[in-house]
N, CA, C and O atoms as a GROMACS GRO file, in nm:
protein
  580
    1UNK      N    1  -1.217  -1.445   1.382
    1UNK     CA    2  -1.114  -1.524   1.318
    1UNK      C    3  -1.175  -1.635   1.231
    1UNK      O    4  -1.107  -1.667   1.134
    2UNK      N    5  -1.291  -1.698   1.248
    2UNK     CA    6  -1.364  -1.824   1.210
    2UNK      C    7  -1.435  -1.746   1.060
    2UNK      O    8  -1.492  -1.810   0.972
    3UNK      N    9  -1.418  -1.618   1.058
    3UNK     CA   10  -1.477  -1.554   0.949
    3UNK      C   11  -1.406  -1.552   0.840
    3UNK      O   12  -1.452  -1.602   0.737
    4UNK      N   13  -1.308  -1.507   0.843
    4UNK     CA   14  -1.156  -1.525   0.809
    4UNK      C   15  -1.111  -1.637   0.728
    4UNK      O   16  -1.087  -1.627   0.607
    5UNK      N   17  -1.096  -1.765   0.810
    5UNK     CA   18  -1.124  -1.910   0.763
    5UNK      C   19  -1.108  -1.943   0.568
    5UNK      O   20  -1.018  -1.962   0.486
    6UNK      N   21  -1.270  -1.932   0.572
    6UNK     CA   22  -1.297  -1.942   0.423
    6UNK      C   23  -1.240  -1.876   0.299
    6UNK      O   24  -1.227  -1.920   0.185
    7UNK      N   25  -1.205  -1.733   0.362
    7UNK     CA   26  -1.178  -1.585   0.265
    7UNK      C   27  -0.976  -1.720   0.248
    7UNK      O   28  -0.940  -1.784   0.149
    8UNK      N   29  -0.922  -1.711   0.353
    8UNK     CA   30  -0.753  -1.801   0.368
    8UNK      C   31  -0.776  -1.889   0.294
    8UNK      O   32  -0.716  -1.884   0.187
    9UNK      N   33  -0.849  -1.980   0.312
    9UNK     CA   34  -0.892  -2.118   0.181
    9UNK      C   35  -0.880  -2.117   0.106
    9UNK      O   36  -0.799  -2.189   0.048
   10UNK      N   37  -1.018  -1.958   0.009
   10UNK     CA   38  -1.019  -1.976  -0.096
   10UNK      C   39  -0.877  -1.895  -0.190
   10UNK      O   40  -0.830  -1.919  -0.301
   11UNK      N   41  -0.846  -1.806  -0.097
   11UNK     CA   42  -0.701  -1.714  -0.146
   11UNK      C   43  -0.601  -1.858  -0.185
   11UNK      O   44  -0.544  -1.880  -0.292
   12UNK      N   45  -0.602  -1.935  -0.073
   12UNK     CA   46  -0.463  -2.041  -0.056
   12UNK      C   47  -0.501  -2.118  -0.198
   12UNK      O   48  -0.417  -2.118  -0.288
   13UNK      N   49  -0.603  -2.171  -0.213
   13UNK     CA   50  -0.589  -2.277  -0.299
   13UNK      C   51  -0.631  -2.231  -0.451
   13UNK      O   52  -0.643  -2.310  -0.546
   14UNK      N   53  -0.658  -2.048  -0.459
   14UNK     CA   54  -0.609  -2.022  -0.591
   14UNK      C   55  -0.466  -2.000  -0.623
   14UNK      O   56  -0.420  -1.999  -0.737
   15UNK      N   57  -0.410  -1.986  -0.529
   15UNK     CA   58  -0.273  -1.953  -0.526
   15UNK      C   59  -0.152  -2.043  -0.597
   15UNK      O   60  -0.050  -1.978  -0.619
   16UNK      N   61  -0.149  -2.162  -0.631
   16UNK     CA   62  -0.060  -2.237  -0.734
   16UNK      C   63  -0.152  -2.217  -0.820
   16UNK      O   64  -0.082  -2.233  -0.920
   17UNK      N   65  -0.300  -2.183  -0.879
   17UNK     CA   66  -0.363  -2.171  -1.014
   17UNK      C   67  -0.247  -2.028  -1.071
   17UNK      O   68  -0.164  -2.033  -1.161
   18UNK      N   69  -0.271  -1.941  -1.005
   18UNK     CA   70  -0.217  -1.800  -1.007
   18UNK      C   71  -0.033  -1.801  -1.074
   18UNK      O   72   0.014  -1.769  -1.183
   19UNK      N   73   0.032  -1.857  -0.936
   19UNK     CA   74   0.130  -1.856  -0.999
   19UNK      C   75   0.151  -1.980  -1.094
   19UNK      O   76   0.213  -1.934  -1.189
   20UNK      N   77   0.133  -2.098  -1.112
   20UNK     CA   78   0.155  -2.145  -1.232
   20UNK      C   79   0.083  -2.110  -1.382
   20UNK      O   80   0.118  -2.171  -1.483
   21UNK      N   81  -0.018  -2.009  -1.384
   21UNK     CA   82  -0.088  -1.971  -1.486
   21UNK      C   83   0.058  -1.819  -1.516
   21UNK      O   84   0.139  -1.805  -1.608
   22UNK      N   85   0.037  -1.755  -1.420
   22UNK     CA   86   0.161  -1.642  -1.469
   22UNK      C   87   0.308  -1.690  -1.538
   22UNK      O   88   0.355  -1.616  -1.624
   23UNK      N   89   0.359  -1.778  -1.510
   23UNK     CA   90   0.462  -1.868  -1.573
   23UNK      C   91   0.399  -1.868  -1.708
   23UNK      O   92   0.455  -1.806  -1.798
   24UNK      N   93   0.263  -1.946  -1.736
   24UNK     CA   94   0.268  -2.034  -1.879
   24UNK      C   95   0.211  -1.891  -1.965
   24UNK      O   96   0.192  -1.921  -2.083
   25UNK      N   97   0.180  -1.754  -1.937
   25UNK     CA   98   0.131  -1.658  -1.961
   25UNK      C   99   0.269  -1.594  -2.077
   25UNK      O  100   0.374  -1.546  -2.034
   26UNK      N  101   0.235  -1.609  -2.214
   26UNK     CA  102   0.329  -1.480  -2.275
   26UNK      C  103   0.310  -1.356  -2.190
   26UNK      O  104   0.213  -1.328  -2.120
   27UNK      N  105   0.475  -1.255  -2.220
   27UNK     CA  106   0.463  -1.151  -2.219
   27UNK      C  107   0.587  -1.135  -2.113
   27UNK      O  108   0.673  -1.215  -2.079
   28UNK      N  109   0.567  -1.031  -2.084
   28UNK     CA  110   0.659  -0.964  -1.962
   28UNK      C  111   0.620  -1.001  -1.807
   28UNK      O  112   0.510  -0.996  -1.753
   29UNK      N  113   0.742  -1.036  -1.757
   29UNK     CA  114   0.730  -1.012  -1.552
   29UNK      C  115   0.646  -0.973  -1.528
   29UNK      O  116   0.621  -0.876  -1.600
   30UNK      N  117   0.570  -0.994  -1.455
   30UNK     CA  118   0.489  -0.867  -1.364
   30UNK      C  119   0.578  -0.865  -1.243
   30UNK      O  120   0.587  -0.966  -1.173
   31UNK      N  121   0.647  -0.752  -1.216
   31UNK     CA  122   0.758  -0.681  -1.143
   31UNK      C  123   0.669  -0.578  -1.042
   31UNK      O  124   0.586  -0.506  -1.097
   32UNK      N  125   0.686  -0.572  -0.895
   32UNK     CA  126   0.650  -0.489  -0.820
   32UNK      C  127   0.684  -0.378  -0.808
   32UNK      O  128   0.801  -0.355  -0.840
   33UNK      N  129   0.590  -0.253  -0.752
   33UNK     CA  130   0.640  -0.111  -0.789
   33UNK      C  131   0.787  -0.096  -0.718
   33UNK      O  132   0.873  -0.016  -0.755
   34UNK      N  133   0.801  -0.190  -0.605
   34UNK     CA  134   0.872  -0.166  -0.459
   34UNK      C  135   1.026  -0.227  -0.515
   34UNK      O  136   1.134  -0.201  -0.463
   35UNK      N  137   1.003  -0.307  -0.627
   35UNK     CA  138   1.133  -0.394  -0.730
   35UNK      C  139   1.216  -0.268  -0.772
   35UNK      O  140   1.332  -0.228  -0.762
   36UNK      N  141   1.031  -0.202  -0.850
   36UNK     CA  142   1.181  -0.082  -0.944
   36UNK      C  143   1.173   0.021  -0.884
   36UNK      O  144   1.152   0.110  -0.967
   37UNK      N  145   1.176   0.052  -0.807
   37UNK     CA  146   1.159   0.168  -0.690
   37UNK      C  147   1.332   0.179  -0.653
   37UNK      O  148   1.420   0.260  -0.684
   38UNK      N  149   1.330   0.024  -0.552
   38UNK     CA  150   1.457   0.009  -0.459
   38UNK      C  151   1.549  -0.054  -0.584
   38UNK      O  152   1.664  -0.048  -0.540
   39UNK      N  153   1.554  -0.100  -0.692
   39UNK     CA  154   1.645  -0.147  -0.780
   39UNK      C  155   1.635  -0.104  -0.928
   39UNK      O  156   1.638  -0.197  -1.008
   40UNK      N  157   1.623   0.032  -0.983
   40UNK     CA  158   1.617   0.052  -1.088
   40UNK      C  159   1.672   0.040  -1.183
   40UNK      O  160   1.610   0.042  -1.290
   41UNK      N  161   1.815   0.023  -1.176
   41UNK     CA  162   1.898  -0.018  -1.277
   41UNK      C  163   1.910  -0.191  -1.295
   41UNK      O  164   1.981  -0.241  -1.383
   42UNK      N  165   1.825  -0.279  -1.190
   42UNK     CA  166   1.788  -0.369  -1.276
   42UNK      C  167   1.709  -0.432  -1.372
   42UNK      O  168   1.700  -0.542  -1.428
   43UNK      N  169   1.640  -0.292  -1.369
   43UNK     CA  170   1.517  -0.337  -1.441
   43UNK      C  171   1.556  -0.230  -1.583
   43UNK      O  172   1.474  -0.255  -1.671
   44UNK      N  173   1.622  -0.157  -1.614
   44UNK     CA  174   1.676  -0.032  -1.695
   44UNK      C  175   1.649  -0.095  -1.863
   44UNK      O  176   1.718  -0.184  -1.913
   45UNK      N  177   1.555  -0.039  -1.917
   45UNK     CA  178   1.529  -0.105  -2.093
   45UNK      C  179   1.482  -0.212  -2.090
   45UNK      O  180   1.490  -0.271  -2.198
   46UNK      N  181   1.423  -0.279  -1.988
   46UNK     CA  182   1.334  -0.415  -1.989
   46UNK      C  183   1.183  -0.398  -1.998
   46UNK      O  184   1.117  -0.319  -1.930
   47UNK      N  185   1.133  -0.486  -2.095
   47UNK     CA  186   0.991  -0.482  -2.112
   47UNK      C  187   0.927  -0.562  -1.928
   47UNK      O  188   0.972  -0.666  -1.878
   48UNK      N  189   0.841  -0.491  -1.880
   48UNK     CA  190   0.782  -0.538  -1.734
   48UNK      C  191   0.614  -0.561  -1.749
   48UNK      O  192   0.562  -0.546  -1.860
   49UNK      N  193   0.554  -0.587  -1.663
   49UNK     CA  194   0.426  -0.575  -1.635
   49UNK      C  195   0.366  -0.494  -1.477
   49UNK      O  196   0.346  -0.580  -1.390
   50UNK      N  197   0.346  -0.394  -1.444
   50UNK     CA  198   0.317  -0.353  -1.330
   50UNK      C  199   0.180  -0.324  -1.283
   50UNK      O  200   0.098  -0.267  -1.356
   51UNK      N  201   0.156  -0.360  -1.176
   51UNK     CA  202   0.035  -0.321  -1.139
   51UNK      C  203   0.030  -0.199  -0.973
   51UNK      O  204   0.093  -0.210  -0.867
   52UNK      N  205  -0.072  -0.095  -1.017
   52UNK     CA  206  -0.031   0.034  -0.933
   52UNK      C  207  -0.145   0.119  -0.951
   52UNK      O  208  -0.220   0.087  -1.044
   53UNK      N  209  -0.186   0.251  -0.862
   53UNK     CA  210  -0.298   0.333  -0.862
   53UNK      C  211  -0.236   0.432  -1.011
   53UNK      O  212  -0.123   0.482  -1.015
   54UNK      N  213  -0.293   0.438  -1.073
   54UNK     CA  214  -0.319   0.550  -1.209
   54UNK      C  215  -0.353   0.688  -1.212
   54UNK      O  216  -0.473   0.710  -1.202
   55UNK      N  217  -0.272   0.795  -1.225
   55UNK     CA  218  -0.334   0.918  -1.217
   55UNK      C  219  -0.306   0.984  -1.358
   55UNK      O  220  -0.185   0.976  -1.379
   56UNK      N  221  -0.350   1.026  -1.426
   56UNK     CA  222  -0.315   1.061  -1.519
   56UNK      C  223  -0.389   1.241  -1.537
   56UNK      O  224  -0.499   1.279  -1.578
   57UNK      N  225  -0.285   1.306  -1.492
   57UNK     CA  226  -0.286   1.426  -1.405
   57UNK      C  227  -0.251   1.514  -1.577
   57UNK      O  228  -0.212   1.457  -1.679
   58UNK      N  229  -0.278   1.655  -1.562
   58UNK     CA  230  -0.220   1.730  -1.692
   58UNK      C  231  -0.049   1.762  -1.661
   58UNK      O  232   0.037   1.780  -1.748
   59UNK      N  233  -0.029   1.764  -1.519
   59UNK     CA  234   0.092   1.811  -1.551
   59UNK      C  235   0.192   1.726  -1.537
   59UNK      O  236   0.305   1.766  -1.510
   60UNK      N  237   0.153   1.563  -1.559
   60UNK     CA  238   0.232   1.429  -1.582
   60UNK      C  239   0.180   1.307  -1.508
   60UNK      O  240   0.164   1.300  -1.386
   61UNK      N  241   0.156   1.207  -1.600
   61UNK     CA  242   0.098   1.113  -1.596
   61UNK      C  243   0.200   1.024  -1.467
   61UNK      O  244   0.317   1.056  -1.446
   62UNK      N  245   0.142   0.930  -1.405
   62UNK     CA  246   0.215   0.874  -1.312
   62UNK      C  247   0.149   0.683  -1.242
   62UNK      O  248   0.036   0.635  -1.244
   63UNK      N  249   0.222   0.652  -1.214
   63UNK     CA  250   0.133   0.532  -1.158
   63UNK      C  251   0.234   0.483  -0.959
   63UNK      O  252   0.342   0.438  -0.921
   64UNK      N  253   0.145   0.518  -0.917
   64UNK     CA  254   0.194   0.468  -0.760
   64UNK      C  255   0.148   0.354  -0.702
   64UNK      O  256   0.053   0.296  -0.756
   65UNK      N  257   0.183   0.323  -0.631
   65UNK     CA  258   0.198   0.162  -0.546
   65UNK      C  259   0.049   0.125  -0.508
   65UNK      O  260  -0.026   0.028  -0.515
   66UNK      N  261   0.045   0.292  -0.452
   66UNK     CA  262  -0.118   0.241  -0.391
   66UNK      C  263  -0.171   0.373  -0.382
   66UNK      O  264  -0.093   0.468  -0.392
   67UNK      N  265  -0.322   0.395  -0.360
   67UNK     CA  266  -0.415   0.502  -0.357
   67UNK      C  267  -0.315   0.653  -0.271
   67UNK      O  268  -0.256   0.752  -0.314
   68UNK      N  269  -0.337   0.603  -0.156
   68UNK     CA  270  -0.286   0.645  -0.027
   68UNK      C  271  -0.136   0.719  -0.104
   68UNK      O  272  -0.133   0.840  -0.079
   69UNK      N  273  -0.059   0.689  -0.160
   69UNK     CA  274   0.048   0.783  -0.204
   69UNK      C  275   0.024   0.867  -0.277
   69UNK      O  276   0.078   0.978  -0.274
   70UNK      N  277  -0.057   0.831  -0.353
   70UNK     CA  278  -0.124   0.941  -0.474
   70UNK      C  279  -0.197   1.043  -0.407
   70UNK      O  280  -0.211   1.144  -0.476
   71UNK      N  281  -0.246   1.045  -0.300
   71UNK     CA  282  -0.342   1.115  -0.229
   71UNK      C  283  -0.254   1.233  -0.129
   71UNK      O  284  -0.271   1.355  -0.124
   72UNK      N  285  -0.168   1.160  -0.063
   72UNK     CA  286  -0.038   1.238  -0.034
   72UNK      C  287   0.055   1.259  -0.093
   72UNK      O  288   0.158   1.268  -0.027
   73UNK      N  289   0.064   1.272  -0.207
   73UNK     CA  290   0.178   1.292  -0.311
   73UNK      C  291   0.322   1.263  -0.255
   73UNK      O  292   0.420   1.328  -0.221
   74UNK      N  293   0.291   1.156  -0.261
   74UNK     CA  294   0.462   1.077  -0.211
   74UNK      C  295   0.538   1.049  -0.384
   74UNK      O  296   0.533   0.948  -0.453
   75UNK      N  297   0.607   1.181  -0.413
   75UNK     CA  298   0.624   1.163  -0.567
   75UNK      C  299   0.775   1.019  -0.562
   75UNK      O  300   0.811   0.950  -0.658
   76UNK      N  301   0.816   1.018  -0.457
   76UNK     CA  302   0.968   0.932  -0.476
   76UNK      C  303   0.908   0.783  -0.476
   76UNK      O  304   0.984   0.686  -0.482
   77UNK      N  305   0.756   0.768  -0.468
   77UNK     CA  306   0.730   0.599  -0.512
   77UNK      C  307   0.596   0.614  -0.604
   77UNK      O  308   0.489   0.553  -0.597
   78UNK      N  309   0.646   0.730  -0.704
   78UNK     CA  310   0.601   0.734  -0.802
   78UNK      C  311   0.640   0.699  -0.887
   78UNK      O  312   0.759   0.730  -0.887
   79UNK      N  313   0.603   0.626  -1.008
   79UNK     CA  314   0.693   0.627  -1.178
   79UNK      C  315   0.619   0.706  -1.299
   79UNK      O  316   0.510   0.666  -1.340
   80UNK      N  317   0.659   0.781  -1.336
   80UNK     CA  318   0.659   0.850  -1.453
   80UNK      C  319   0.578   0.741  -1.559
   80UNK      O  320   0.604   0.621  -1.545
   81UNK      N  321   0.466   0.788  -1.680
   81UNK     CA  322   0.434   0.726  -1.759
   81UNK      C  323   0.439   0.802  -1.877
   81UNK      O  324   0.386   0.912  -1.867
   82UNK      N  325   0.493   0.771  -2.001
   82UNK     CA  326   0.482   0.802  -2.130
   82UNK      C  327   0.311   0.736  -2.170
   82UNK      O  328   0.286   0.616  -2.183
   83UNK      N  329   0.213   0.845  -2.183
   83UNK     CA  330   0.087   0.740  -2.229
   83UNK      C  331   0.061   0.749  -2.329
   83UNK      O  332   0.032   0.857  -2.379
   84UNK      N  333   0.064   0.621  -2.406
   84UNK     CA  334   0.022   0.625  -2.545
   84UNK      C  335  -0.164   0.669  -2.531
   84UNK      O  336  -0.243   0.639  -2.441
   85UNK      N  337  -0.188   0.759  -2.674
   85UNK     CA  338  -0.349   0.793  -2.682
   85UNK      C  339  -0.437   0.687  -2.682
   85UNK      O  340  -0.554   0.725  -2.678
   86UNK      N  341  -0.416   0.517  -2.687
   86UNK     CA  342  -0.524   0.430  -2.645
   86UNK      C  343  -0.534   0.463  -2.506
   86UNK      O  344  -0.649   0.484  -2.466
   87UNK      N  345  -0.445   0.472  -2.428
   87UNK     CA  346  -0.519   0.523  -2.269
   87UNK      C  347  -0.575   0.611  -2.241
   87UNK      O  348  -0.672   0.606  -2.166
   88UNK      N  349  -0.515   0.749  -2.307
   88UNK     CA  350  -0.610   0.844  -2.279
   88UNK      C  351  -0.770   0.840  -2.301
   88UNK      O  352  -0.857   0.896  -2.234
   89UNK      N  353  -0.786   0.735  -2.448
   89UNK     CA  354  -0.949   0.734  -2.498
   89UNK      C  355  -0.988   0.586  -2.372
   89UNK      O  356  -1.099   0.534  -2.373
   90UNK      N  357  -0.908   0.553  -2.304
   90UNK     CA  358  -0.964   0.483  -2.209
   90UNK      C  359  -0.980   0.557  -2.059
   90UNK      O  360  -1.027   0.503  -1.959
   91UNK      N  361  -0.935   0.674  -2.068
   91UNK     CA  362  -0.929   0.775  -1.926
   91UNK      C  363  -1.005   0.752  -1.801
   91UNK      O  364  -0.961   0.755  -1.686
   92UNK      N  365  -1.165   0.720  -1.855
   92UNK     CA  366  -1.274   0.722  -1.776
   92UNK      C  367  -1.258   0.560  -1.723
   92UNK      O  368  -1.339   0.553  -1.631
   93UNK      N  369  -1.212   0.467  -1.733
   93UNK     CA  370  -1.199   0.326  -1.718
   93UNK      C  371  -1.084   0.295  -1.615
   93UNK      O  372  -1.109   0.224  -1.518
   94UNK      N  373  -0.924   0.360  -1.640
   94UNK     CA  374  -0.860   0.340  -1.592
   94UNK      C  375  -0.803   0.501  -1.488
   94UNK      O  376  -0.703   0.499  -1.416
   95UNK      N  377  -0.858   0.579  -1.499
   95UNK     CA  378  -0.826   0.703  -1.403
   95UNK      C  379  -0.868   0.656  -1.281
   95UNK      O  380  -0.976   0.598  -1.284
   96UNK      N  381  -0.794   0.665  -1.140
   96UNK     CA  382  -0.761   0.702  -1.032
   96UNK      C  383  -0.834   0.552  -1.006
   96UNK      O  384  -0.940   0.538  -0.946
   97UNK      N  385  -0.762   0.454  -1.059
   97UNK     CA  386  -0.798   0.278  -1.066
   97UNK      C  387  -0.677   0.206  -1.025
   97UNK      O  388  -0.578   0.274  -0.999
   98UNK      N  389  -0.671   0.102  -1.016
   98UNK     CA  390  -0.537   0.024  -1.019
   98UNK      C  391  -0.582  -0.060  -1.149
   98UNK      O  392  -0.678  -0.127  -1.191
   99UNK      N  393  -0.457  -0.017  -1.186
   99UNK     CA  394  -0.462  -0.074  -1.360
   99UNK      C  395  -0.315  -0.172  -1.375
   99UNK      O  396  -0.231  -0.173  -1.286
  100UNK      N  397  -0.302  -0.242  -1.487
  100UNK     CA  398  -0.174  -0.323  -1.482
  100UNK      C  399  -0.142  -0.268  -1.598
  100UNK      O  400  -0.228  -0.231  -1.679
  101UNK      N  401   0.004  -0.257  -1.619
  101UNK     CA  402   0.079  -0.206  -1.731
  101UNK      C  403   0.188  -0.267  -1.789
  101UNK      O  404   0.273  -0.316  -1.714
  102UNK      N  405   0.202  -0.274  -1.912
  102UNK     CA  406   0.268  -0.333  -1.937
  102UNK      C  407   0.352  -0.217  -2.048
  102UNK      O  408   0.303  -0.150  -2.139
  103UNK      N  409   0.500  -0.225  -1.994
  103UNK     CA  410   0.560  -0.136  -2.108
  103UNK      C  411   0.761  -0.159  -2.112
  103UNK      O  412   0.809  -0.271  -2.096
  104UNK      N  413   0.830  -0.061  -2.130
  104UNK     CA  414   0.971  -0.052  -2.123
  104UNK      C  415   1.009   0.037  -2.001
  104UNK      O  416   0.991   0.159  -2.004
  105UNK      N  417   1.066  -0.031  -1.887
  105UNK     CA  418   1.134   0.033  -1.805
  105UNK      C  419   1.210   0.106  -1.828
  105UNK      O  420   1.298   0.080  -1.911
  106UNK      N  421   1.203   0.235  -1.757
  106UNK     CA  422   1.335   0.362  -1.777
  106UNK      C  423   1.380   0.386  -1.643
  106UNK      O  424   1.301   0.361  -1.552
  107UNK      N  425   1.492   0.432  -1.616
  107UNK     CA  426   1.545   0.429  -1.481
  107UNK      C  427   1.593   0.587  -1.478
  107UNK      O  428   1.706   0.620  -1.515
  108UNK      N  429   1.512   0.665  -1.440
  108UNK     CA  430   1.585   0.823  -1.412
  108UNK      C  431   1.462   0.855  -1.431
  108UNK      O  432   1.366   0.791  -1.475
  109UNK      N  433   1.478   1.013  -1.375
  109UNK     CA  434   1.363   1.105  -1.380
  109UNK      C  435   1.328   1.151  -1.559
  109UNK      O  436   1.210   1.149  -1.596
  110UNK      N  437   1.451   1.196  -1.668
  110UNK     CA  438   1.443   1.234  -1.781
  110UNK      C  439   1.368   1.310  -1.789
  110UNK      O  440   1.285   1.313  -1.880
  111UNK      N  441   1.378   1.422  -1.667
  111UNK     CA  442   1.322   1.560  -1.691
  111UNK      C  443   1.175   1.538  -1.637
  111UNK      O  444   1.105   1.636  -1.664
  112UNK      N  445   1.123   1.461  -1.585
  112UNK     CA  446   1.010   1.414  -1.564
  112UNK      C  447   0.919   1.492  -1.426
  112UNK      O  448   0.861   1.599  -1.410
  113UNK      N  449   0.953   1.345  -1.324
  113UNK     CA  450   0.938   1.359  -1.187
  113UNK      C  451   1.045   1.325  -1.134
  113UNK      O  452   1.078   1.207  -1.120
  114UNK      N  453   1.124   1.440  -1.094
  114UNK     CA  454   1.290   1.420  -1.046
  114UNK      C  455   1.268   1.390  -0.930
  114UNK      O  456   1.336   1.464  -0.860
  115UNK      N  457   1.203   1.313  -0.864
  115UNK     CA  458   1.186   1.259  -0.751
  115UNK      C  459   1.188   1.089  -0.766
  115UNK      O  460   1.251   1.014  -0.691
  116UNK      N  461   1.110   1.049  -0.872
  116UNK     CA  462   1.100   0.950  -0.955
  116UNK      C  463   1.221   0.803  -0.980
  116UNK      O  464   1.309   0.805  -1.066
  117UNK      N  465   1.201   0.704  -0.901
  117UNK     CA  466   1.328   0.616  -0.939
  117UNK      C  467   1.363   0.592  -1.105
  117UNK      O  468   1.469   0.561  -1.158
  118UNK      N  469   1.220   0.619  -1.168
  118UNK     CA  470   1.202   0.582  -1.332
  118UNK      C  471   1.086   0.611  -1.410
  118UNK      O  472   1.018   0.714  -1.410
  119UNK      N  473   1.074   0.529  -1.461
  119UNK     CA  474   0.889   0.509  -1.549
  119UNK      C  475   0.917   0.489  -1.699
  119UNK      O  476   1.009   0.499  -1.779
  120UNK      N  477   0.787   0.455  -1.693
  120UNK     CA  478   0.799   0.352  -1.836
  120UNK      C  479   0.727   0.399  -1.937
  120UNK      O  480   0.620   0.457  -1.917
  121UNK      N  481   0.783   0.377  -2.075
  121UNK     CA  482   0.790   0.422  -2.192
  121UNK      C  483   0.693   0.309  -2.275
  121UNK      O  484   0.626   0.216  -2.230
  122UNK      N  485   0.711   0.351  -2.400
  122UNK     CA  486   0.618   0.231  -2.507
  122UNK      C  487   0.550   0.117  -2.416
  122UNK      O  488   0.582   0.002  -2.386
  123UNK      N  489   0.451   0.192  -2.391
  123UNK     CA  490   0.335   0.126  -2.282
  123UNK      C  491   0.275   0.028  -2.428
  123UNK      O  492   0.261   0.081  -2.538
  124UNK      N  493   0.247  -0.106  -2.406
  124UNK     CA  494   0.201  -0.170  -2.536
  124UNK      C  495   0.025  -0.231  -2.464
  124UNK      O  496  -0.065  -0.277  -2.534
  125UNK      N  497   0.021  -0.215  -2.327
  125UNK     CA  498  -0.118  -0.288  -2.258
  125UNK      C  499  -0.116  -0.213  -2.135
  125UNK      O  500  -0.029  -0.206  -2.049
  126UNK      N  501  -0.244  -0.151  -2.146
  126UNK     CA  502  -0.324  -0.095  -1.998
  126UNK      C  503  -0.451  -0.172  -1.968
  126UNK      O  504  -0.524  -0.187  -2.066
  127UNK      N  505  -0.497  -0.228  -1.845
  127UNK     CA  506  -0.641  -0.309  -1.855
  127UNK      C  507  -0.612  -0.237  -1.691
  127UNK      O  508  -0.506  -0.214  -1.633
  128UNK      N  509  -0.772  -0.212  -1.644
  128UNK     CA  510  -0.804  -0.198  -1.577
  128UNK      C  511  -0.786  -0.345  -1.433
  128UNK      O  512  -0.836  -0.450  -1.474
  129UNK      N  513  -0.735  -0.355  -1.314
  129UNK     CA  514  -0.740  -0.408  -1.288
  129UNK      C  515  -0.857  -0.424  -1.127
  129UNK      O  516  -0.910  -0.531  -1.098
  130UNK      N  517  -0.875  -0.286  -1.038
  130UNK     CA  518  -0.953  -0.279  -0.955
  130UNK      C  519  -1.025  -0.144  -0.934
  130UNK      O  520  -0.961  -0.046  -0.973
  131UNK      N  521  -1.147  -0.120  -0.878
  131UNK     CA  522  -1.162  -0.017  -0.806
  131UNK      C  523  -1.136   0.038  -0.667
  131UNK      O  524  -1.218  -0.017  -0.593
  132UNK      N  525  -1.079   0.102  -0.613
  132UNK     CA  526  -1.103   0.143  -0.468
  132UNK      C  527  -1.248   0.154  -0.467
  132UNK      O  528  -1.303   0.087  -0.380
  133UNK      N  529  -1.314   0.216  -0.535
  133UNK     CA  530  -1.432   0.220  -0.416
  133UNK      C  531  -1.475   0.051  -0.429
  133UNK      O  532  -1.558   0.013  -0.346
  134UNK      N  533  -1.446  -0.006  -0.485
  134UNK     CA  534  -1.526  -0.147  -0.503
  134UNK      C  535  -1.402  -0.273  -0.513
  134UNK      O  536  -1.392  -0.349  -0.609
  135UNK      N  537  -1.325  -0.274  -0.410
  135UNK     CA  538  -1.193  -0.384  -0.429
  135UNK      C  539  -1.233  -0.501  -0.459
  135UNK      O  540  -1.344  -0.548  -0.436
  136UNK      N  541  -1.122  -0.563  -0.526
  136UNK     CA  542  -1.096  -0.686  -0.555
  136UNK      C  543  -1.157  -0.758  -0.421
  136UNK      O  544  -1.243  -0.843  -0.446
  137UNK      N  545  -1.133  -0.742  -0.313
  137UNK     CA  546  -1.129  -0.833  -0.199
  137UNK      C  547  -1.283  -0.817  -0.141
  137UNK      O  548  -1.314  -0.898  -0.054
  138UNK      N  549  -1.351  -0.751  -0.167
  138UNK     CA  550  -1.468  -0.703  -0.087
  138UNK      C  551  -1.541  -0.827  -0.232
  138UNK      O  552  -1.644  -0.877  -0.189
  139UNK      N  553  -1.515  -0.867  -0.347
  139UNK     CA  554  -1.597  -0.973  -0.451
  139UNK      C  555  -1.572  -1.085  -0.394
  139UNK      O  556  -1.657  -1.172  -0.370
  140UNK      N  557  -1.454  -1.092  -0.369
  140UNK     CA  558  -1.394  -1.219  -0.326
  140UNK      C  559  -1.516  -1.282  -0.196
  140UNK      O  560  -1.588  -1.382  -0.191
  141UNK      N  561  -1.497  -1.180  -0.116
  141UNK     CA  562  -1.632  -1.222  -0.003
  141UNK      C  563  -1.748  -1.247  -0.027
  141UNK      O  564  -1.814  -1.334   0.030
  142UNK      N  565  -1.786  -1.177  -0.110
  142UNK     CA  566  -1.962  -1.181  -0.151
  142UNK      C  567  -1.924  -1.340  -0.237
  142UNK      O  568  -2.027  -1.404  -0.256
  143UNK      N  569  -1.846  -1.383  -0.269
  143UNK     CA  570  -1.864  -1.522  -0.318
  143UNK      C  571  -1.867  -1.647  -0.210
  143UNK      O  572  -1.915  -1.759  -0.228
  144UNK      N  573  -1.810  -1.601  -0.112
  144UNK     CA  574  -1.804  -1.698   0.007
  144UNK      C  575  -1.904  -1.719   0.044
  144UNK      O  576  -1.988  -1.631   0.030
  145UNK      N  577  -1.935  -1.830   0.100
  145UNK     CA  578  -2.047  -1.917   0.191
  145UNK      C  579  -2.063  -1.825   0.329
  145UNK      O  580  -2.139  -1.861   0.418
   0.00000   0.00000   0.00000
């Protein structure tokens, strides 16, 4: 537990940097997969920001919550992606990554993944955001005392 400690600290006291930097940040929400999952028609033609595991498969591109669904193909907390060709020439960067996205919410399958609460269209920003094999949280430690 005393290990623990430092990792709570340093999380806690980036934590008003975080959310008051996302406020003063142009652009779109960053909206959780679990938002437009369970509420899709509130989010229906809204520009969002999401962050989620990336597969960008031949027989339809997709982004899920987390690794672990993609791996078991849990397609109903999947969303559908329209990918513009800057992602594809980024493939090797953001494939089977958690990447953040930023685009236009759609609410229905549209012939897609009819399992699908939605997915999003005129994607305008993909950036890589973690690796599984190399998480966010495993850096975070190697910086600690």
């Amino acid at each position: 537990m005393r290990g623990l400690f430092p990792l709570v600290v340093v999380l806690l006291s980036l934590f008003p940097i975080t959310c008051s930097s996302q406020r003063a940040l142009p652009g779109p929400p960053v909206v959780s997969m679990l938002q437009l999952i369970a509420t899709p028609e509130k989010f229906d033609g809204k520009l969002v920001a999401v962050i989620g595991f990336l597969s960008l498969e031949p027989e339809g591109c997709a982004i899920y919550p987390n690794k672990e669904d993609y791996e078991n193909v849990i397609l109903e907390n999947a969303l559908w992606l329209d990918v513009p060709e800057s992602m594809l020439k980024d493939r090797e960067k953001l494939e089977l990554k958690y990447v953040r996205i930023e685009g236009t919410f759609r609410a229905g399958h549209e012939k897609r993944n009819w399992f699908s609460a939605g997915g999003i269209t005129s994607i305008v920003s993909s950036r890589f955001w973690s690796d599984p094999a190399h998480p966010l949280e495993g850096r975070i430690r190697s910086m600690l005392p």
